[in-house]
N, C-alpha and C positions, 0 to 999 in steps of 0.2 A: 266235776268230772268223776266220772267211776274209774277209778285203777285198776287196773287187770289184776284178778286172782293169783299169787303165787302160791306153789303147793311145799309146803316145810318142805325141808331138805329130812331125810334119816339120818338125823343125829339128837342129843339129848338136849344142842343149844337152840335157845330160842331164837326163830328165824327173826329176820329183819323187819322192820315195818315196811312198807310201801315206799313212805316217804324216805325214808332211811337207803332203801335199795337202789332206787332213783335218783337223790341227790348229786351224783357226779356228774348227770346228764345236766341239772338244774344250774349247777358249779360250772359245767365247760359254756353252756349259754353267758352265765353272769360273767364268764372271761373276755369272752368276745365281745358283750357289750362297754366293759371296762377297757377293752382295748379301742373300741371306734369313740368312746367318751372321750376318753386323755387326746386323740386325734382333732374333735372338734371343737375341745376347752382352747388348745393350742389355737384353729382357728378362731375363735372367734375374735376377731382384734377388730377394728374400726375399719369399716369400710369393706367389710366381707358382707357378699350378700344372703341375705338369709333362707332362698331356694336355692343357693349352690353348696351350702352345709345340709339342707334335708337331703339333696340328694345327694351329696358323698355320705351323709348316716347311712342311707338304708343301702346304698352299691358298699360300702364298707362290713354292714350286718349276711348282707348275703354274700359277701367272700368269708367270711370270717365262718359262719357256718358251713358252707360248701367245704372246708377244709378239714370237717373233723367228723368221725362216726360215718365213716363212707362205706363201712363194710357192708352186705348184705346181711339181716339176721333171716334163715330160714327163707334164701330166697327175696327177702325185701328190703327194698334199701330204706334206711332212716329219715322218717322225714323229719326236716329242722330247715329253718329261714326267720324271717322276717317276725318281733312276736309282737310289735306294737313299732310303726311308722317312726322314723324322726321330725319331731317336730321341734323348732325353735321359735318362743313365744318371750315378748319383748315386753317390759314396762308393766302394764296395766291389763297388758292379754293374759287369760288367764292359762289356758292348753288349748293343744290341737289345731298350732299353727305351722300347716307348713303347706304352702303352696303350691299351684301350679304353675307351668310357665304363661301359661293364658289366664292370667288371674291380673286382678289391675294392680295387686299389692308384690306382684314377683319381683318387683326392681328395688324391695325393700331393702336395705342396709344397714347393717350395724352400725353405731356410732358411742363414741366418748360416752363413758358414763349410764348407758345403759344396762338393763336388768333384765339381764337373756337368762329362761327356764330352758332348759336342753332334756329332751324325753325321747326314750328308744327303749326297745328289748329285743331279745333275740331267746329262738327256742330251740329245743335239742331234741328229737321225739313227743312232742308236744310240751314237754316241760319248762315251762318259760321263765324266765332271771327278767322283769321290767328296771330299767333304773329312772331317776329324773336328778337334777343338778343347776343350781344357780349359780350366774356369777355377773361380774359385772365389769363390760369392758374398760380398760385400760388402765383400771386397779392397780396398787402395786404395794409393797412392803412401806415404799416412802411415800408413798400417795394411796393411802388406804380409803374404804368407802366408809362414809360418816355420814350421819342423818337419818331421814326416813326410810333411804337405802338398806343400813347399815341394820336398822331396827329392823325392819323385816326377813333379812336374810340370816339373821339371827336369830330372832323368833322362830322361822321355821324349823330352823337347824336341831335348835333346842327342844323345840318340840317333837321332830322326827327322832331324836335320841331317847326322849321320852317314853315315845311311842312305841320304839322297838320295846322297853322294857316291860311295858303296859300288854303288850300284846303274847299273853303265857298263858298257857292249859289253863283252864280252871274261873278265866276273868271275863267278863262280859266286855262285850264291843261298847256299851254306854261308857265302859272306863276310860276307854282311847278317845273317844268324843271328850272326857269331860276336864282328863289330863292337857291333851291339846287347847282346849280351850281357858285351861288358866294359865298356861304356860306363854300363849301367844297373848295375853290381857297384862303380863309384867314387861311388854316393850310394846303394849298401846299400838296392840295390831290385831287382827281379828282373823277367823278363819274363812275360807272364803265358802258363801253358806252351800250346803246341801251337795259338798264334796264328798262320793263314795271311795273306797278300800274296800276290797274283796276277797276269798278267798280262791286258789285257786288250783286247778289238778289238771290233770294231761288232757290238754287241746283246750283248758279252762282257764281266761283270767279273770271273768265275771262271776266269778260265783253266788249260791243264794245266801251264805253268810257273809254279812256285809259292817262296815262301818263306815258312819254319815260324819261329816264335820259340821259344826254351827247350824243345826239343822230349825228350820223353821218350828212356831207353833202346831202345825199341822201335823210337819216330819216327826216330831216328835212323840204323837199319839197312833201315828203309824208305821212305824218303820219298829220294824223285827227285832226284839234282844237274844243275842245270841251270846253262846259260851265258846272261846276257844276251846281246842280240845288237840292231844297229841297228835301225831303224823298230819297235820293240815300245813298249809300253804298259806301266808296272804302276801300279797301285793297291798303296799300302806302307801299312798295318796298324801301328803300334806302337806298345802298351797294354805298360804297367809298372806293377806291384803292390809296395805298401810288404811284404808276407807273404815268410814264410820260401822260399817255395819255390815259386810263382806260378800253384798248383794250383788250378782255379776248380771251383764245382758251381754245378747248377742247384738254386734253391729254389722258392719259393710262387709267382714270379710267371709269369701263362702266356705262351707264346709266340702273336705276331702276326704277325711277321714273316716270310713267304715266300717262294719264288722259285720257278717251274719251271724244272725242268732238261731242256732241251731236245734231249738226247741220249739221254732213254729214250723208248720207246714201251710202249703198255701202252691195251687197250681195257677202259675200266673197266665192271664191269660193272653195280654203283648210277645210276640213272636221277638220282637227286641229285650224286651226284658226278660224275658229265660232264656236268652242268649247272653245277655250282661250277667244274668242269676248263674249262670254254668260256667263262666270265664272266673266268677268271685271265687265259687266251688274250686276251683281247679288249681288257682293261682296263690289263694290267701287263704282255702282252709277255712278253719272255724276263728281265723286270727285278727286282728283289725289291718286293714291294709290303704295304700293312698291312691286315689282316684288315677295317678300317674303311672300304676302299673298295669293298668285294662289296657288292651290295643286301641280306640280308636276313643279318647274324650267325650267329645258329645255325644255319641252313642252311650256310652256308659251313664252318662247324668241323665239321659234321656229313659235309660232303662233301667236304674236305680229307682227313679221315681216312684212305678210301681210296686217294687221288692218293699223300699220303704214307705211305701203308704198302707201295707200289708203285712207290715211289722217284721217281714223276712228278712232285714238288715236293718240294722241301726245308726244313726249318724250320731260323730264326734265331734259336737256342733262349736264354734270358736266365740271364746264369751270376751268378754271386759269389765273389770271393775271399772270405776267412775276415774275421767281423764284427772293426769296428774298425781294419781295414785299409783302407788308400784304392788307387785305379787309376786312372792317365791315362793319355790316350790323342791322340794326333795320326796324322793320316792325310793321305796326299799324294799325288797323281796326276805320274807323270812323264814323259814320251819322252823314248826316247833316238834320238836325228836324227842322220843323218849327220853335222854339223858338231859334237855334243855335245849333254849331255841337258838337257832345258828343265822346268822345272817348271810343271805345266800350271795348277794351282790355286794359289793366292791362298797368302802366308804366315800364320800364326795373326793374329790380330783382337785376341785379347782379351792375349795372353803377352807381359811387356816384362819385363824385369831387375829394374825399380824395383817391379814388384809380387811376382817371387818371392826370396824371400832364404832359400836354401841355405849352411848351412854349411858344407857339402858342395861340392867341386871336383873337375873333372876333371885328374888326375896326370900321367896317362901320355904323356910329347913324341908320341908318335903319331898319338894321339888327338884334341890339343891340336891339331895342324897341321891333319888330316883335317878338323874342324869349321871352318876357316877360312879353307881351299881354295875358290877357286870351282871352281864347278859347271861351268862349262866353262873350258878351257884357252886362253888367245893361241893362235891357230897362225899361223904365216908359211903365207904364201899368194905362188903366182908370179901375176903379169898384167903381160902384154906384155911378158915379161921382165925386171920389175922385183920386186923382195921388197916387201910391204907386208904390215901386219900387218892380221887382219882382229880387229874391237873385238870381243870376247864378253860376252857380259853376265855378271854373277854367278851370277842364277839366274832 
C-alpha cells in the first residue's frame, strides 16, 4: 500500500513517520480483535460447533468496529470492518476453515482434546491488526496438553517469539525462514511448507515483501530476498506441523474464503459475475471476506468462478497436513518504528507454561537468548546535553 503523503507540520521537530502516525488506528483494530479472541478462546469447549464460532467471530468484528472512529473526517466516514474472516481450523487443518451453513462439514464440532487454530482481524481505515491462537480443548492447569500436541504448540510459540525478534530494519526475510525453521527442528516439528508473512499498508495485507516458511527446492531459487526497513508493517504467519515434512493438500472441504486482488484489471464478461464482482467491491473492499456475506450463495460461487479464473480474486484454499498429525499456529502484526519494533496485537489468550507441558526444549544458547531479548533495545539518548536513557518497553 502507498500511505497518503503527510506535509511536515512548521515546526523544527521531526514530523512523524507514516507508520508512527497511523499506529492508534492499527492499535484500536488489534483491540477489538483481542476482545472477539478472549470471547471465542472462552467458547471453545467441547461440543461448540465450529460455524457458530465463525459466525459470532466475524458478527463480533463488525460490532466491535462499528463502534469506534464513527466521526466523519472531511465529510467521510471511516471505513473499518472485517480484515480477515474468522476461521476455526481443527487438528491437521491447516487455515481457512470456516464454513458455511450449506457445506457438508457445518455440523462439525469441537471435541476433547483437540487442536483449534483460531484466526481473525479487524481494520480501522484500512489499517489492519490480523491475529491467530492455538489452543486445545479441555486443557487445563491439572490436566495439561502433553505429547505431540504439547510439541507443536510450543514449537510454534517459540518460534513466533523468535520471529518477532528476527523481524528488525536492517535483516533479511531468509532470517525469519531460517530462525523458524531451527527452532521448530528442537521439538521435532516442522514448518508447514511454502507458508507466506507479508508486509502490510492501508487496504494491504499481502504485500510484495514477503516471508515463506519451509520453502521448497524450487521456492527457494525463487522467491524474493528482502530487507526489513523502518515504518513497514508485517503480518507474521507461523503454522508448525507435528508430519515428516510439512507438505499440506487440499481435501473435501470447499473453499470460502476470498480476497480481490486489486492490481488486476479484467472486464468480466458474465453479467453474474460483475454482479458478484461489484457486491465483493462494495461489501469487503480490498479485504478477504467469507462467501456468507454475498446475498444470494450460489450466485456468488457461480460468479466468483469467473473473477477467479481471471485472477480478479483469489481463493483461501483449506489445506491438511497428513491424518493424525496435528498444526499450530500463531500470527502477530508488528511495526517496525523508528525507535524499534512494537508489537501491534495483543499476546496469545489462551497459551501459558502450566497448560503445555513439552518434553521437548529449546538447546541451542542462541536461540535460548534470541527468545528472551526484548523487543526493543535501551538506547541512550542526548537532551540538553545530558545522556538519559530512554525506558523501552519489552514488547
Amino acid at each position: 500500500m502507498s500511505d497518503a503523503d503527510r506535509k511536515p507540520t512548521e515546526t523544527t521537530e521531526k514530523p512523524r513517520s507514516t507508520a508512527e502516525a497511523d499506529i492508534t488506528k492499527y492499535k484500536a483494530a488489534a483491540d477489538i480483535v483481542n476482545n472477539v479472541m478472549k470471547t471465542l478462546v472462552e467458547k471453545c469447549v467441547e461440543g461448540a460447533k465450529v460455524l457458530d464460532l465463525c459466525v459470532e467471530g466475524d458478527h463480533l468484528l463488525e460490532e466491535g468496529t462499528g463502534a469506534v472512529y464513527n466521526k466523519s473526517v472531511k465529510g467521510v466516514r471511516v471505513p473499518k470492518g472485517i480484515a480477515f474472516p474468522t476461521c476455526i481450523s481443527i487438528n491437521n487443518c491447516v487455515a481457512h476453515f470456516s464454513p458455511l451453513a450449506s457445506d457438508s462439514l457445518s455440523s462439525l464440532a469441537l471435541a476433547k482434546g483437540d487442536v483449534v487454530k483460531i484466526h481473525l482481524g479487524a481494520h480501522v481505515d484500512g489499517f489492519a491488526s490480523v491475529s491467530a491462537e492455538t489452543l486445545v480443548v479441555g486443557a487445563t492447569a491439572e490436566s495439561p496438553v502433553t505429547g505431540r500436541r504439547a510439541d507443536v504448540i510450543k514449537a510454534a510459540w517459540t518460534a513466533a517469539e523468535a520471529a518477532m525478534r528476527v523481524v528488525k530494519a536492517g535483516n533479511k526475510n531468509w532470517q525469519v525462514t531460517d530462525t523458524v525453521t531451527k527452532v521448530t527442528a528442537a521439538f521435532n516439528t516442522k514448518p508447514v511448507e511454502g507458508m507466506l508473512s507479508c508486509q502490510q499498508t492501508q487496504n494491504v495485507i499481502d504485500g510484495k515483501k514477503r516471508v515463506i516458511l519451509n520453502p521448497s527446492e524450487q521456492q527457494k531459487k525463487e522467491f524474493e530476498t528482502v530487507t526489513f526497513a523502518e515504518d513497514e508493517v508485517y503480518g507474521i504467519d507461523i503454522l508448525v506441523s507435528t508430519s515428516e515434512d510439512g507438505k499440506a493438500r487440499i481435501e473435501e472441504s470447499r473453499t470460502t474464503i476470498y480476497q480481490r486482488d486489486s492490481n488486476v484489471k479484467y472486464q468480466l464478461k458474465s453479467g453474474t459475475s460483475r454482479a458478484v464482482f461489484s457486491e465483493v467491491q462494495k461489501k469487503a473492499g480490498p479485504f478477504p471476506f467469507n462467501l456468507r456475506v454475498l446475498d444470494d450463495e450460489k450466485r456468488a460461487r457461480l460468479g466468483l468462478r469467473g473473477a477467479v479464473a481471471h485472477a480478479l480474486v483469489k481463493e483461501y484454499e483449506v489445506v491438511y497436513t497428513p491424518k493424525d498429525t496435528f498444526v499450530a499456529a500463531f500470527h502477530f502484526t508488528i511495526a517496525l518504528l523508528p525507535a524499534g519494533p512494537i508489537l501491534l496485537t495483543h499476546p496469545p489468550i489462551w497459551y501459558k507454561p502450566e497448560l503445555v507441558k513439552s518434553e521437548k526444549e529449546l538447546e541451542d544458547p542462541e536461540l535460548k537468548e534470541l527468545v528472551t531479548r526484548k523487543l526493543r533495545e535501551t538506547k541512550k539518548k542526548k537532551k540538553g546535553g545530558e545522556a538519559v536513557l530512554a525506558a523501552e518497553e519489552a514488547k
